[in-house]
C-alpha positions as CSV (number, residue, x, y, z in Angstrom):
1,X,9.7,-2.1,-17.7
2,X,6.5,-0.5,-17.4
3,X,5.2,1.7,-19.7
4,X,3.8,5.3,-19.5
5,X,0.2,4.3,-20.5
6,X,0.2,1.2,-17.5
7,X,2.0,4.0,-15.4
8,X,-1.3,6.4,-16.0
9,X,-3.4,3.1,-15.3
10,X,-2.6,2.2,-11.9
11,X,-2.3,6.0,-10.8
12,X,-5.8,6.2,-12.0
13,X,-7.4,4.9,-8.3
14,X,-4.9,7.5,-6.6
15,X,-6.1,10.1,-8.3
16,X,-10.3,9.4,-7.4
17,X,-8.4,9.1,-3.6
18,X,-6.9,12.4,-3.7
19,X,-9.8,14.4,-5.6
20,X,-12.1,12.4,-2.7
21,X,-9.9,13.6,0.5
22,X,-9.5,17.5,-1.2
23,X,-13.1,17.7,0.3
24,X,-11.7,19.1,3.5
25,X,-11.2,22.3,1.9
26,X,-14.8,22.4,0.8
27,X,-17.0,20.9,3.4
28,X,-16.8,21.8,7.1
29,X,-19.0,18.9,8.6
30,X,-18.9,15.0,7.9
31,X,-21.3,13.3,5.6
32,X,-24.6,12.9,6.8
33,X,-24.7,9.6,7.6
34,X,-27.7,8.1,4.8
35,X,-24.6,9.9,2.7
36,X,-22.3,8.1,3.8
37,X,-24.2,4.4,4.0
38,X,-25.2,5.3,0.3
39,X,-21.4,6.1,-1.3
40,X,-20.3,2.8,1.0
41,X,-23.4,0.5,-0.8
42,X,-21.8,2.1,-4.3
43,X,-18.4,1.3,-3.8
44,X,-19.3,-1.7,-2.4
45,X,-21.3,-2.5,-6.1
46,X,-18.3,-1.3,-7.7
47,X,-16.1,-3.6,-5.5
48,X,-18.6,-6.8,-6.6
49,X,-18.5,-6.3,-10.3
50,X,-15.0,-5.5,-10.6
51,X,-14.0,-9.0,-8.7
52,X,-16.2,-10.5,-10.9
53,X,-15.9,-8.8,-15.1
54,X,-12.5,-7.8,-14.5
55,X,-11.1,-10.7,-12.2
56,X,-12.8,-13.6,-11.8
57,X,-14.3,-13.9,-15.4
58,X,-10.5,-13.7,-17.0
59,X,-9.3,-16.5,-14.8
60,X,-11.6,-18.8,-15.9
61,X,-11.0,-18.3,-19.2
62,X,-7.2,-18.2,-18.4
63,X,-8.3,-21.8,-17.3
64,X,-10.1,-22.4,-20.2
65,X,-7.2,-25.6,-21.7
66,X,-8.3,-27.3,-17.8
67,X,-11.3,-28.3,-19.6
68,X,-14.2,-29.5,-16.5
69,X,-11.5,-28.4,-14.4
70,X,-10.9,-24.9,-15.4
71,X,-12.2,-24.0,-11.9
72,X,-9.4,-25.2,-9.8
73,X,-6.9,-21.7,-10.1
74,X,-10.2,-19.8,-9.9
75,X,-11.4,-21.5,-6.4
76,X,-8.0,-21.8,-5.2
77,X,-6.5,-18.4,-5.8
78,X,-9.9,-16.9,-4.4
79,X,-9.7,-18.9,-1.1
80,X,-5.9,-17.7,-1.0
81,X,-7.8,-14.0,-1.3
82,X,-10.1,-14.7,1.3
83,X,-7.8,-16.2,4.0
84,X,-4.9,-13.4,3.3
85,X,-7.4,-10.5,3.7
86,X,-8.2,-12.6,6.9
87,X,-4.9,-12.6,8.5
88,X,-4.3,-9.0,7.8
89,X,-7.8,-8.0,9.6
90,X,-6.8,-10.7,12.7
91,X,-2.7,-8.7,13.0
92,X,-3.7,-5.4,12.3
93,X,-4.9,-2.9,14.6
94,X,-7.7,-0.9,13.0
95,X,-10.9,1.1,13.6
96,X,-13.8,0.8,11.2
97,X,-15.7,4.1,10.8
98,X,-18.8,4.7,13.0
99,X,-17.3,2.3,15.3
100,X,-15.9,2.4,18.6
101,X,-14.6,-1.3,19.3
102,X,-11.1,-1.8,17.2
103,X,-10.5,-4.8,15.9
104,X,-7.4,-6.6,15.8
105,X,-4.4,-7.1,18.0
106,X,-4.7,-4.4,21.4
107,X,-2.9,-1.6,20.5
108,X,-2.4,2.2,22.2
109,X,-2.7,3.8,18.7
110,X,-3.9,7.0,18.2
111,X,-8.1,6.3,17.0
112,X,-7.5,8.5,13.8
113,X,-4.1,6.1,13.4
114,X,-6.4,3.2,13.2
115,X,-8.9,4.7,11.0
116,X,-5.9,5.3,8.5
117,X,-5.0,1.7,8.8
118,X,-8.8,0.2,7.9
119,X,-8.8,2.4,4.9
120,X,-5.2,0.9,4.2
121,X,-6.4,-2.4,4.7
122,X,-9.1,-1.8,2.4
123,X,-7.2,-0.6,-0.2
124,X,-4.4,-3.3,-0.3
125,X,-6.8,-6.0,-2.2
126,X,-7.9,-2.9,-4.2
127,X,-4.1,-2.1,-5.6
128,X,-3.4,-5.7,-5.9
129,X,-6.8,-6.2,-8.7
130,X,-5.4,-3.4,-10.4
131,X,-1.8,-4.0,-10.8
132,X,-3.1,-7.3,-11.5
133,X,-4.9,-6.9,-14.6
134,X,-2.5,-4.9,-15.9
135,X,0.0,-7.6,-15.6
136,X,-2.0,-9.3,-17.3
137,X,-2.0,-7.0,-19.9
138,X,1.5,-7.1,-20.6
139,X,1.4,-11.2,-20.2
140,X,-1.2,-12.0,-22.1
141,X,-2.6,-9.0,-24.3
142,X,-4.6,-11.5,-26.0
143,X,-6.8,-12.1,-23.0
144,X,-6.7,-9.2,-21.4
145,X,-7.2,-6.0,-23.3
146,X,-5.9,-2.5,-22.3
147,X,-9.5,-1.4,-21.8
148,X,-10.5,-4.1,-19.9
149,X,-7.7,-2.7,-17.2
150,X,-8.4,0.9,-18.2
151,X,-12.2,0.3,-17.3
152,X,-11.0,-1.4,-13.4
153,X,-9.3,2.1,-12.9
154,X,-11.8,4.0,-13.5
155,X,-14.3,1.8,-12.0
156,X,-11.9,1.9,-8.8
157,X,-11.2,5.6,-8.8
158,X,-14.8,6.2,-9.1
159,X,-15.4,4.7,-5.7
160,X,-12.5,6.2,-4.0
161,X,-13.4,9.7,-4.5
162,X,-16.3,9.2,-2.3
163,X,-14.0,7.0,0.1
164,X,-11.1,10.0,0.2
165,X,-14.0,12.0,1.5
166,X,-15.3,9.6,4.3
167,X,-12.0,9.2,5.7
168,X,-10.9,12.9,5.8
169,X,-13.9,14.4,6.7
170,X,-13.9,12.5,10.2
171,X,-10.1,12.9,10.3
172,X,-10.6,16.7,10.4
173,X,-13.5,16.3,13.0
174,X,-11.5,14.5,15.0
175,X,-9.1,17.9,15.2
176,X,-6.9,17.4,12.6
177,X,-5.9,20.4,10.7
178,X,-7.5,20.6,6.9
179,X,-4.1,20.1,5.8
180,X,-3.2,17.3,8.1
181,X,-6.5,15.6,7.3
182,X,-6.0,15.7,3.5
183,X,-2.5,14.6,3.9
184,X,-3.7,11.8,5.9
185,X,-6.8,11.1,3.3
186,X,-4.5,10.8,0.8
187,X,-1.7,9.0,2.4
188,X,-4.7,6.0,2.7
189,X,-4.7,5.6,-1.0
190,X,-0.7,5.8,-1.8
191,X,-0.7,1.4,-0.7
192,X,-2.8,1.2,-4.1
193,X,-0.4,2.2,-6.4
194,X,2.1,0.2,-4.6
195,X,0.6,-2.5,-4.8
196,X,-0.1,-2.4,-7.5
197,X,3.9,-1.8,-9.0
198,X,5.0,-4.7,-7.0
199,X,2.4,-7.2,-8.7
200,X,3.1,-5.9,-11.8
201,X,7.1,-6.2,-11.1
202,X,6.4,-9.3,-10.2
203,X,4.6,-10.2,-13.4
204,X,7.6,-12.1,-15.1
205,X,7.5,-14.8,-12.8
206,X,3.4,-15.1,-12.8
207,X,3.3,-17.1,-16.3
208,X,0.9,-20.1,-16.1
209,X,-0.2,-18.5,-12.8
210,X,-2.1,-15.3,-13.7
211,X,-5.5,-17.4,-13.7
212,X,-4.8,-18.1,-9.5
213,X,-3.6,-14.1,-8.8
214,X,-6.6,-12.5,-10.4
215,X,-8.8,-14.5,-8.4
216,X,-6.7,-14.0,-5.5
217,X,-7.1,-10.1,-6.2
218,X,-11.0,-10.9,-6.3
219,X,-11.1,-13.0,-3.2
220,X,-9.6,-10.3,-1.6
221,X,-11.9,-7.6,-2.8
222,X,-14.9,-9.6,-1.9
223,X,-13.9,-10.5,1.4
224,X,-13.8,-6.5,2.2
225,X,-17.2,-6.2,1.0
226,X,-18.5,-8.6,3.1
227,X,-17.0,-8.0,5.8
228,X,-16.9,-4.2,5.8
229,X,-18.9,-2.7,3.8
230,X,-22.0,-4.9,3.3
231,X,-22.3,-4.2,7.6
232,X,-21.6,-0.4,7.2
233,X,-24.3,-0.3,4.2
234,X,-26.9,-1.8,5.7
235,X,-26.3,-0.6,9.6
236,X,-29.6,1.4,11.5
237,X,-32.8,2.3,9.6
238,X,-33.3,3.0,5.8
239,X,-30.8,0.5,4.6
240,X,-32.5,0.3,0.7
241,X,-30.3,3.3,0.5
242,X,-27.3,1.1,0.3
243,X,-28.8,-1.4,-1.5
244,X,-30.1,0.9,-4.7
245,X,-26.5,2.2,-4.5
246,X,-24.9,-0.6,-4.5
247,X,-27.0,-2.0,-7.5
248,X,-26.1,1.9,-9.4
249,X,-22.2,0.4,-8.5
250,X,-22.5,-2.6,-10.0
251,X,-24.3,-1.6,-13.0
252,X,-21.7,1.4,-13.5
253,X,-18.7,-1.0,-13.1
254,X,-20.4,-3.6,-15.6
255,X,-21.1,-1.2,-18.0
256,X,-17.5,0.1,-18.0
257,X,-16.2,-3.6,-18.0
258,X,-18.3,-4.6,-21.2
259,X,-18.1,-1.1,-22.9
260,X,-14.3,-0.7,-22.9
261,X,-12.8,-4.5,-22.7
């Protein structure tokens, strides 16, 4: 059963998503693109400290009776991250944004259809951390505090406002509608909250395991970072944008970690 306050947790993200893509009916032109590499390098920072305060950090004290081998579910359920994130980037057909070149299996997919599907991807790892912490919340309330989970919504939501707004900004350039590209903005988000009810569901068979799936949640996270993000960031001249906002990220998500868990 899960409760009204863990209900208002994982919708949290959703929320940042929605408010983010509800810039259609506001702005009539993209993001200027230093805009964009700058809310990319922040989300980015947010992405890193989340994986590591609100993820990584709990396993390893989850490990903590392993003694010198408290490591092992941290390593291991990180790698698992890393390799599923991998398979779903090799089988699904997607377009990053200011790219041309999809990756993935060839497909005849609209290119707005696979610009909904790397935002998608990008969000699965994203609903996973949160529905993970808050499962184990409800596990283990000992370890993991409800403001520790509180503080990964917010820190989550925070960076998908500005990534509701980079996906249906283009969308409507691309000749969607206002309506169609908000609808589609926010229809990018909706996997988090998904995600993050089946982990949770799936939290009474976790037990002794909840140290390996919140470093699989971070292995995940980090592995779109680095592969997406970090590259977008950092692409054509002026990069230091991305880099003093993804620092601003980190520092926000940190703070949020320490000052509410």
């Amino acid at each position: 059963m899960i409760s009204p306050e863990v209900w208002k947790g994982i919708l949290i993200p959703f929320a940042g998503t929605s408010l983010g893509a509800g810039c259609v009916y506001f702005m009539k032109e993209q993001l200027h693109r230093n805009v964009q590499r700058g809310l990319t390098g922040f989300a980015a920072g947010v992405m890193v400290a989340a994986s590591i305060w609100s993820l990584l950090i709990p396993a390893l004290e989850e490990s903590a009776g392993l003694g010198n081998f408290a490591f092992v579910p941290a390593v291991v359920g990180f790698w698992a991250g890393i390799l599923f994130l991998l398979l779903l980037d090799v089988v699904i057909p997607h377009l990053h944004m200011n790219t041309d070149e999809p990756e993935g299996p060839r497909s005849h997919l609209a290119r707005t259809t696979m610009m909904l599907l790397a935002v998608t991807l990008h969000n699965i790892p994203e609903g996973m951390a949160v529905g993970m912490i808050y499962a184990g919340f409800l596990t283990d309330p000992g370890s993991i505090s409800l403001g520790s989970a509180i503080a990964l919504s917010l820190g989550i939501a925070i960076q998908n406002f500005p990534e509701g707004a980079i996906i249906s900004l283009p969308l409507k350039a691309a000749g969607m509608g206002s309506h169609k590209a908000f609808v589609g903005g926010v229809l990018s988000g909706i996997v988090e909250p998904i995600a993050a009810v089946g982990t949770i569901l799936a939290s009474g068979v976790i037990g002794h395991l909840l140290p390996y799936f919140l470093s699989f949640a971070a292995g995940a996270m980090l592995y779109v970072v680095v592969e997406e993000m970090i590259p977008e960031m950092s692409e054509g001249e002026h990069s230091n944008i991305g880099v003093l906002t993804f620092a601003l990220g980190f520092t926000v998500m940190m703070t949020l970690d320490v000052a509410l868990g």
